[in-house]
C-alpha positions in Angstrom: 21.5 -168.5 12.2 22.3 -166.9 8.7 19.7 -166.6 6.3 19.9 -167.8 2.8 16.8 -166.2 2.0 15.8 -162.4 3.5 13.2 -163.3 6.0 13.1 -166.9 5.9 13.6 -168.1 9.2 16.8 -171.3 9.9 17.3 -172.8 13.0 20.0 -170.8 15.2 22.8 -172.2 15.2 26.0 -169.6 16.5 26.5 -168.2 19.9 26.7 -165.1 19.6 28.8 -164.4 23.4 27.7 -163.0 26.6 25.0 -161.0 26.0 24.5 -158.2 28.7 21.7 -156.8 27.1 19.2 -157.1 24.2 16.2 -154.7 23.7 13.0 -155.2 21.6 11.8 -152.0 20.8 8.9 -153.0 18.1 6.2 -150.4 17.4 3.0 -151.3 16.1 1.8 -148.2 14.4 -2.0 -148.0 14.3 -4.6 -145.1 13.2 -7.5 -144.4 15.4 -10.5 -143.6 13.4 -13.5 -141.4 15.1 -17.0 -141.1 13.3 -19.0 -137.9 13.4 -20.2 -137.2 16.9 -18.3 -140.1 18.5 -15.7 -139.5 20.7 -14.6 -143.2 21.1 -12.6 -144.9 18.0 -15.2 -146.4 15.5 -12.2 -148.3 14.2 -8.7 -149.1 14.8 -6.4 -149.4 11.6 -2.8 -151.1 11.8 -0.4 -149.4 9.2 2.8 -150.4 9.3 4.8 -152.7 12.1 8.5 -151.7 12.7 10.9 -154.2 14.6 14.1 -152.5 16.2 15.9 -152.7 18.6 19.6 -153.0 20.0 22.2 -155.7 21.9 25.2 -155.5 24.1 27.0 -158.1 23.5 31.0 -159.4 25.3 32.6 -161.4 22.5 34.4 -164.9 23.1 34.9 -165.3 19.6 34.8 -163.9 15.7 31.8 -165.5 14.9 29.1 -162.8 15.0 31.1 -160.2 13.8 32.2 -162.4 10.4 28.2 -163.0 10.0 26.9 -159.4 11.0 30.1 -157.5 8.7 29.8 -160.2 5.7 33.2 -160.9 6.5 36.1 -162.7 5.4 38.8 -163.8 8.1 42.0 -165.0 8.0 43.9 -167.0 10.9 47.2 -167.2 10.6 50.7 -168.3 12.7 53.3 -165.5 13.1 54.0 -163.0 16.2 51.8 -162.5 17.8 50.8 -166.2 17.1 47.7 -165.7 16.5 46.3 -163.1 14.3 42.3 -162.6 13.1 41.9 -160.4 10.7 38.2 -159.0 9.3 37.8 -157.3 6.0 34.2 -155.6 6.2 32.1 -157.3 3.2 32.9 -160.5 1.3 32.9 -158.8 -1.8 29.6 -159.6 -2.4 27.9 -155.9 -1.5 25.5 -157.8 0.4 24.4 -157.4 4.2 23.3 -160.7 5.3 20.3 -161.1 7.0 20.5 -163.6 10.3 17.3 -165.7 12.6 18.3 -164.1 15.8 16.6 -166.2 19.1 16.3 -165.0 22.6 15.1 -167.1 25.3 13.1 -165.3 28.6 13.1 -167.0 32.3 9.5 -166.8 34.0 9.3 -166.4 37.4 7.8 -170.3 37.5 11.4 -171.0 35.6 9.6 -172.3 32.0 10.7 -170.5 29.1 9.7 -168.2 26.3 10.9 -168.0 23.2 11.2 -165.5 20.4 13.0 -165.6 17.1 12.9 -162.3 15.0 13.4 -163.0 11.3 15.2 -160.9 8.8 17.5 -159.4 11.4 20.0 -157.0 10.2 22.4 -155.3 11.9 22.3 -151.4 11.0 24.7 -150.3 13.0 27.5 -151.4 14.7 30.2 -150.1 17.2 33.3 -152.0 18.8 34.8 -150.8 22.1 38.4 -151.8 23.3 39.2 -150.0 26.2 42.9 -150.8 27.6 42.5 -153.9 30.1 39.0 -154.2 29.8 36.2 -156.4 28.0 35.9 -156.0 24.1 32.3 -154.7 23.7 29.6 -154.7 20.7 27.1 -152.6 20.6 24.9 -153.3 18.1 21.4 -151.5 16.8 19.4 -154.2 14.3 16.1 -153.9 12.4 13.8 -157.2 11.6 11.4 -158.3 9.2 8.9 -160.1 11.8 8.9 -161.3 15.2 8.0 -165.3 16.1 6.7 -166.5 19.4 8.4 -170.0 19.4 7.1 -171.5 22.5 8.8 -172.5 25.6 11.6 -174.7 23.6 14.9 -172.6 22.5 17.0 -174.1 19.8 20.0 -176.4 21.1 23.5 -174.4 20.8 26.1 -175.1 22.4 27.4 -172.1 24.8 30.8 -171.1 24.5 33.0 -171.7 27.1 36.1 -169.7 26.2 37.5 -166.6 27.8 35.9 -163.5 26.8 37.3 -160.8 24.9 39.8 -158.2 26.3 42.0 -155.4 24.9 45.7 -155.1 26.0 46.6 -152.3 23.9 46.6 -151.6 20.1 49.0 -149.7 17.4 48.7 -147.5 13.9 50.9 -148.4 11.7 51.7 -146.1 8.4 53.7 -147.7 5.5 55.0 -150.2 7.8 55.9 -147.8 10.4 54.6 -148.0 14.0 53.2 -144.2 14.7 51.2 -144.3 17.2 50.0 -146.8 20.7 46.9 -146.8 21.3 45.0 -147.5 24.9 41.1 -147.0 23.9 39.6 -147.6 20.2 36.5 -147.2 19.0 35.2 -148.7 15.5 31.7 -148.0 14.0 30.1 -149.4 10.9 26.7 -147.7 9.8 24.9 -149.7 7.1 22.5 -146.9 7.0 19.3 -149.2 6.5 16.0 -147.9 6.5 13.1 -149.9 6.5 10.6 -150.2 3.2 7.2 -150.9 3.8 5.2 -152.1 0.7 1.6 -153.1 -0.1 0.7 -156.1 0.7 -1.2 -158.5 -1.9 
């Protein structure tokens, strides 16, 4: 779901495709403090939690990339007849901030939930390989992390065809140049973290 507020959590509400893989890698940075003579920790002090991580991701629609780029698109008849384009940012300058959900299969078969809040996407790469799946890879930072409970939010999954690359062309002043059978596009938002002290 996208955020109107950074960090305030909304209900998940787009599918973002097939997901092949998403990885948590939060750190939870914490100074171990030692007293004279003692060789055990006298106490344990939590500094600053970082949430990070990454997703691989086989698109069935425009959807996440319009929300993750701040994008406009445009649909439009003509040959081919259909045509979706993306312009990176909205004009705003902004990078919107999304309530991404992820739902985990016990053994027993219950569920467990997690929304992270204040997810941003930091780095982004598209892969079209000729006659193959188009593939996002994806690196994201968050805010915080939310255990949810054993209830995921009710989206409907997308039942369309993923994704797949039958070619591509450059085109200079109107002029085909070149064909092209693998492409690779990366944005880098270049966003760092910033920790601040708390009240």
């Amino acid at each position: 779901g996208r955020e109107t507020t950074y960090g305030t959590a909304v209900t998940p509400d787009i599918w973002a495709g097939l997901v092949q893989d998403f990885t948590d890698n939060h750190e939870n940075n914490v100074v171990e403090l030692r007293g004279g003579g003692s060789r055990e920790p006298t106490q344990l002090v939590p500094l600053q939690f970082d949430f990070k991580g990454s997703a691989d991701i086989v698109l069935q629609d425009g959807r996440i990339l319009s929300n993750i780029w701040n994008a406009r698109s445009t649909n439009y008849a003509g040959s081919p007849a259909y045509v979706h384009t993306l312009a990176h940012n909205d004009g705003s300058g902004s990078n919107p901030s999304l309530t991404f959900e992820t739902t985990h299969v016990t053994t027993t078969g219950s569920n467990y939930v997690y929304r992270f809040n204040g997810l941003k996407f930091s780095k982004t790469t598209l892969t079209c390989d000729i006659n193959d799946l188009l593939h996002l890879q994806a690196d994201w930072t968050g805010r915080s992390i939310v255990a949810s409970g054993g209830t995921p939010a009710t989206i409907t999954a997308s039942t369309a065809a993923p994704y797949t690359y039958a070619g591509g062309t450059i085109t200079v002043a109107g002029a085909q140049v070149a064909e092209l059978r693998t492409a690779e596009v990366t944005i880098n938002e270049t966003l760092a973290p910033q920790h601040y002290q708390a009240s």
